[in-house]
C-alpha positions in Angstrom: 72.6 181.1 81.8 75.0 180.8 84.7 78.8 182.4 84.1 81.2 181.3 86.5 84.4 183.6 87.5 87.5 181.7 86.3 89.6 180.3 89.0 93.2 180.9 88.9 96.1 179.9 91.5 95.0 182.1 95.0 98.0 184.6 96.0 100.1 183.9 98.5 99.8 185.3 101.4 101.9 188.2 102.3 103.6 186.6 105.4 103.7 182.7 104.9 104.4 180.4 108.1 107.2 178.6 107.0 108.0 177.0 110.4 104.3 176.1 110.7 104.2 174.5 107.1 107.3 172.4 107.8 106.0 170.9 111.0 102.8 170.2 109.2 104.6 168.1 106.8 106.6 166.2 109.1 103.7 165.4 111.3 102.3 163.9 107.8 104.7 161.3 107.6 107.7 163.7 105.3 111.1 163.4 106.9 114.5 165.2 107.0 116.7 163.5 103.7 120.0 161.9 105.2 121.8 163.2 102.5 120.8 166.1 102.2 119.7 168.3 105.5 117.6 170.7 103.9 115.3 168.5 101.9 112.1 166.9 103.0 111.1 164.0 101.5 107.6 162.4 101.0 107.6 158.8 102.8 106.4 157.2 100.1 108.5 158.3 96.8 111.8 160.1 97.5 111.3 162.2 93.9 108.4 164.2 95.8 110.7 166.4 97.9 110.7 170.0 98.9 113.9 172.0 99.5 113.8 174.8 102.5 116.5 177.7 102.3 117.1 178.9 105.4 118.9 182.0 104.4 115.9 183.3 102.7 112.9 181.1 104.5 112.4 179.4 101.1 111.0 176.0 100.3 111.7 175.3 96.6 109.3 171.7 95.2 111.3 169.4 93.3 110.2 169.1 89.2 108.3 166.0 90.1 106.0 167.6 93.3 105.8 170.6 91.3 104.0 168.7 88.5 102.0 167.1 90.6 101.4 170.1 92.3 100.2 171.6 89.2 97.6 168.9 88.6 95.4 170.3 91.7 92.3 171.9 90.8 91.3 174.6 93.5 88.2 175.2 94.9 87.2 178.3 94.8 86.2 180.0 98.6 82.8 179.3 100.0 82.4 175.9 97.3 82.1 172.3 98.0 84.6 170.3 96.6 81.7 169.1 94.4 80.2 172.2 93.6 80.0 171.4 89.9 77.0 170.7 88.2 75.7 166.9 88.3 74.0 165.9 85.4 70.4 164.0 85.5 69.3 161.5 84.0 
């Protein structure tokens, strides 16, 4: 019998590269809002945003990313993204 460790959401890092992150996202197509100057938008649907607070170095998901977001099943370190056991037939 195999038992597996449960995987949970992984910490975040202690000091997260904010900067780094946002650049990321814009080089993937996500864009400054017109409307609002401290949103980013996904390209394809405007209700996938994420809002960065300078004063605190902040990014905040909108409810719709953040359910999305929450759909994501991680794979734990070291796994293949198919790690799971195949079954034969």
């Amino acid at each position: 019998m195999t038992t597996q460790t449960p995987v949970g959401p992984s910490p975040l890092p202690e000091h997260f590269d904010t900067e780094g992150f946002i650049q990321s996202m814009i080089a993937h197509g996500w864009y400054w809002s017109d409307s609002n100057p401290d949103c980013l938008v996904h390209p394809a649907d405007c209700d996938l945003s994420i809002r960065y607070d300078a004063a605190t170095d902040r990014l905040t998901c909108s409810p719709k990313l953040d359910a999305k977001l929450n759909l994501v099943i991680l794979t734990p370190a070291g796994k293949s993204k198919s790690y799971w056991r195949r079954a034969t037939y």
